[in-house]
Structures are given as structure tokens and as C-alpha cells.
N, C-alpha and C positions, 0 to 999 in steps of 0.2 A: 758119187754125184752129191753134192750136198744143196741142202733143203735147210738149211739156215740162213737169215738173214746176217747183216754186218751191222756190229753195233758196238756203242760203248758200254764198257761193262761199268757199274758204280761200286760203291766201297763193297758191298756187301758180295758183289759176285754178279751180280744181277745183270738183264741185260737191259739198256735204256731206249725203249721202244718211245719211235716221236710220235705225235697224234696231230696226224696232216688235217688241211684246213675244213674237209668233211665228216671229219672224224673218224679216216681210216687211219690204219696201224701202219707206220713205217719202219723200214730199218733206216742208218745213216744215210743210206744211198736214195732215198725215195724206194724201194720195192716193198710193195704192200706184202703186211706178214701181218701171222694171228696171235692173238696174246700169247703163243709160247716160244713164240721169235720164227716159226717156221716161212718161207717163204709159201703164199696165200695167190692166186688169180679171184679174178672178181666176183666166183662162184664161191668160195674157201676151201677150193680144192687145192693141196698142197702139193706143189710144182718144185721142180729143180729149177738151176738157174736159167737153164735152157728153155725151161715154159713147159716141161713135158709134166703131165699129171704123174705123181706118184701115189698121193691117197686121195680118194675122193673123200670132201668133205661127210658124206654120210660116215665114212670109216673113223671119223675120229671119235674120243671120248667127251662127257661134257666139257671137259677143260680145256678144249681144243686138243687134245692130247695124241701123237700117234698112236695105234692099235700094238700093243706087247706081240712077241717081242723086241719091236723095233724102236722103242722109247728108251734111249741110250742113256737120256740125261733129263732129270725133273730139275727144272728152274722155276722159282716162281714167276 
């Protein structure tokens, strides 16, 4: 199930997260995600695409970061 949003990647690798007109975090598609591109519900619990909670926002690190070992990939 993935918990990544869709986005364009820039020269560096990066992912290009938009910042919708309240200042939350987009991917291309409009689906709100947290700075590390993870798909977010309005709580910053970290949902699949389906909407089902997979980490509750308390489980993440300050970075927004998944909890190890499930943090496959550090992007800035």
C-alpha cells in the first residue's frame, strides 16, 4: 500500500511539494502530505491512498519521519 504522495522530482532528486493556498503541503494531485512527501489527513496521521491510518501522527519523528524500521528512504 503506499503512503507516498505524487510529485515531481527536481534536479537534485528532491521531491516538489506545492504549498496550497493555506499553507498546507500538497503533492501534484492536491492530496495533503507532510514535509517528507508522505500522504497526511487533516490530523497528520499518515494514511494510505485509501484513507486508512497507517502511523498515527504521535509515531512519527521530529522530522515528520516514519518510526525505523519502516523509513525506507530519507529525502530531504
Amino acid at each position: 500500500t503506499d503512503i507516498m504522495g505524487e510529485f515531481e522530482i527536481d534536479d537534485l532528486g528532491n521531491f516538489i511539494i506545492i504549498r496550497g493556498p493555506n499553507g498546507e503541503l500538497l503533492d501534484k494531485k492536491d492530496n495533503r502530505v507532510n514535509r517528507r512527501g508522505y500522504l497526511v489527513d487533516r490530523f497528520g496521521n499518515i494514511i494510505n491512498k485509501d484513507g486508512h491510518v497507517i502511523f498515527k501522527a504521535v509515531e512519527l519523528d521530529i522530522d515528520d519521519e516514519i518510526p525505523a524500521p519502516f523509513g525506507f528512504e530519507k529525502r530531504k
